[in-house]
N, C-alpha and C positions, 0 to 999 in steps of 0.2 A: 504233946510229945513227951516220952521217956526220955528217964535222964541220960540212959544211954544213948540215944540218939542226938541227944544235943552235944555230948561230951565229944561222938564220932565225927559231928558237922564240924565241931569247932578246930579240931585235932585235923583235919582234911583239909580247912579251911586255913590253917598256918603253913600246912606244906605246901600247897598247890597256887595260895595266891602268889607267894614273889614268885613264884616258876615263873607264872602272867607276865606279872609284871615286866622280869627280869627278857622272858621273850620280847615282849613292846617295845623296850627300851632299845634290843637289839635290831629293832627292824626300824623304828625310828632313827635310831644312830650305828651306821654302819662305820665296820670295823670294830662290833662291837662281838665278843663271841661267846654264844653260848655256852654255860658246862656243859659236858657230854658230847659236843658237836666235837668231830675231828678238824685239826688245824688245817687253816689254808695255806694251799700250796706257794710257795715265792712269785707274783708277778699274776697270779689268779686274777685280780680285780682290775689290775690293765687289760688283761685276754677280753673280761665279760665289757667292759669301757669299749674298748676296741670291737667289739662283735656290735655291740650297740647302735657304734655310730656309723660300722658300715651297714647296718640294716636301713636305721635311719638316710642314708645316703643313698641306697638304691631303689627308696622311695620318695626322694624327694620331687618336691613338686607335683606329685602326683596323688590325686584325692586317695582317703582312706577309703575306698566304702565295700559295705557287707558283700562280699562274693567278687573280691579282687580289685585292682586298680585297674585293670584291663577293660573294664565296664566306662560306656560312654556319659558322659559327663554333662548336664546343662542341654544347650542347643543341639548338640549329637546328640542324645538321648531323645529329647523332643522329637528329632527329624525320624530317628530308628521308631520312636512307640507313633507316631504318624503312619509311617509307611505301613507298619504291620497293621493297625487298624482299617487303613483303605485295603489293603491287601484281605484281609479279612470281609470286609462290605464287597467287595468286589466280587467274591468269590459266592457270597451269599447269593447278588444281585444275580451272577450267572449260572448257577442251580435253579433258582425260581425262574428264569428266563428261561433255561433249556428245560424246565420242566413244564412250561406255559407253551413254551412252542411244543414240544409231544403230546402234549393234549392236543392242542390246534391240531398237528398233523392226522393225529386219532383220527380229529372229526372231520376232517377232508375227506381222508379215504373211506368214510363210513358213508360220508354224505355224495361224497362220488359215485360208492357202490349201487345205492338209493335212484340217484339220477340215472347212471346205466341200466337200470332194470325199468326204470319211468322210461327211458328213450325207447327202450325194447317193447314198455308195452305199449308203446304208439303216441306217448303223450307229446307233447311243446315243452323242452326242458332245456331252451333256446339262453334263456333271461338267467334260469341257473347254473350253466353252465359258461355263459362270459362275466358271472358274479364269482364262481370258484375262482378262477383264473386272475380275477383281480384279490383272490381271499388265497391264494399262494402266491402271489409276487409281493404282496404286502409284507407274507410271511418270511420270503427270500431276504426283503429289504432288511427286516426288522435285524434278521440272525446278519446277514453284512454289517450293519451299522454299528453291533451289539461288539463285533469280532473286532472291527476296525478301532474302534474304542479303546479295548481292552489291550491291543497293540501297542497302544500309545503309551506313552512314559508318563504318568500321570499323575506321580509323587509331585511335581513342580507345581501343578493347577492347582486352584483352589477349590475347598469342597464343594461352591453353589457352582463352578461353574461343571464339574464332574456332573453334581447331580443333574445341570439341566441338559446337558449330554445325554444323559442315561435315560431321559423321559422320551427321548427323540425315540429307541426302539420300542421304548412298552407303550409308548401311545399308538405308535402302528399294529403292533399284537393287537390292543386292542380294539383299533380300528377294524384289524381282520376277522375280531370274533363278534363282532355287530354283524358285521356283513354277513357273516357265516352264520349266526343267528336266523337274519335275515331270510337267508335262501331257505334256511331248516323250517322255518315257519311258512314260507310261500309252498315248499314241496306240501307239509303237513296240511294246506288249506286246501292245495290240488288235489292231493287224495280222499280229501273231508269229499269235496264236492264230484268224485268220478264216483265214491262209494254211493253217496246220495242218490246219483243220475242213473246207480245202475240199481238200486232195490226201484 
């Protein structure tokens, strides 16, 4: 460095450190007043004391935390992030359910159309068509059980026994779509064998 800069540092460095200082001291020891700072007002320091402790006093007892005291606390809090978590499964559970049953109904009315036109051409579509019939009241069951469920107040239960609740309707779904399989694959094997019979 240049001697002029060491001369400027040093020359910078008598006037600015007591300022430091002389700040510190003033924030360290109140009632302390800075030069320059305008004088305080008579009874200033009771006003800010007194705004103080009514602040402190209309939060007493009441937790600090990030984004209000009005936020639930401990076991309230638990119960609220509970609720919204089931609330949220729940809601999943019955998207994929009513998306599982419109498929299923898809294939009913596809597979009914199929049998109507098998009955028209003269075939035995005797066996498929009291198998539909049990592959839609199944279906009925499944979407009652699913509703009747979901009616229920169900924040109180616990989670295994919800969940074995919730298996009572998807194991009939898919009890329905064996069955529905089923008939699909019997129609598929009759038509195999009329196509056969008739080259």
């Amino acid at each position: 460095m240049t001697k002029q800069k060491l001369l400027s540092l040093l020359v910078l460095s008598t006037l600015v450190l007591p300022l430091v200082g002389l700040a510190q001291s003033a924030v360290s020891q109140p009632g302390t007043v800075m030069p320059g700072a305008p004088a305080a007002k008579p009874g200033e320091a009771e006003r800010i004391k007194e705004r103080q402790r009514l602040f402190e006093r209309q939060f007493e007892g009441k937790p600090m935390l990030p984004g209000g005291p009005e936020r639930p606390v401990g076991d309230e809090k638990k119960a609220a992030v509970k609720t919204e978590i089931l609330g949220r499964r729940l809601e999943q559970t019955k998207l994929k359910f009513n998306h599982a049953v419109a498929v299923l109904e898809n294939l009913i009315g596809r597979v009914e159309s199929r049998v109507a036109k098998m009955a028209a051409a003269g075939k035995d579509v005797s066996k498929a068509k009291t198998a539909l019939t049990e592959v839609k009241n199944l279906t009925g069951e499944a979407k009652t059980a699913l509703q009747n469920l979901l009616n229920q107040n169900l924040t109180d239960k616990p989670l295994a026994e919800i969940k074995a609740a919730l298996r009572v309707p998807m194991e009939q779904l898919r009890e329905a779509r064996r069955k529905l399989v089923e008939i699909i694959r019997g129609l598929v094997a009759a038509a195999k064998v009329n196509q056969t019979v008739n080259q």
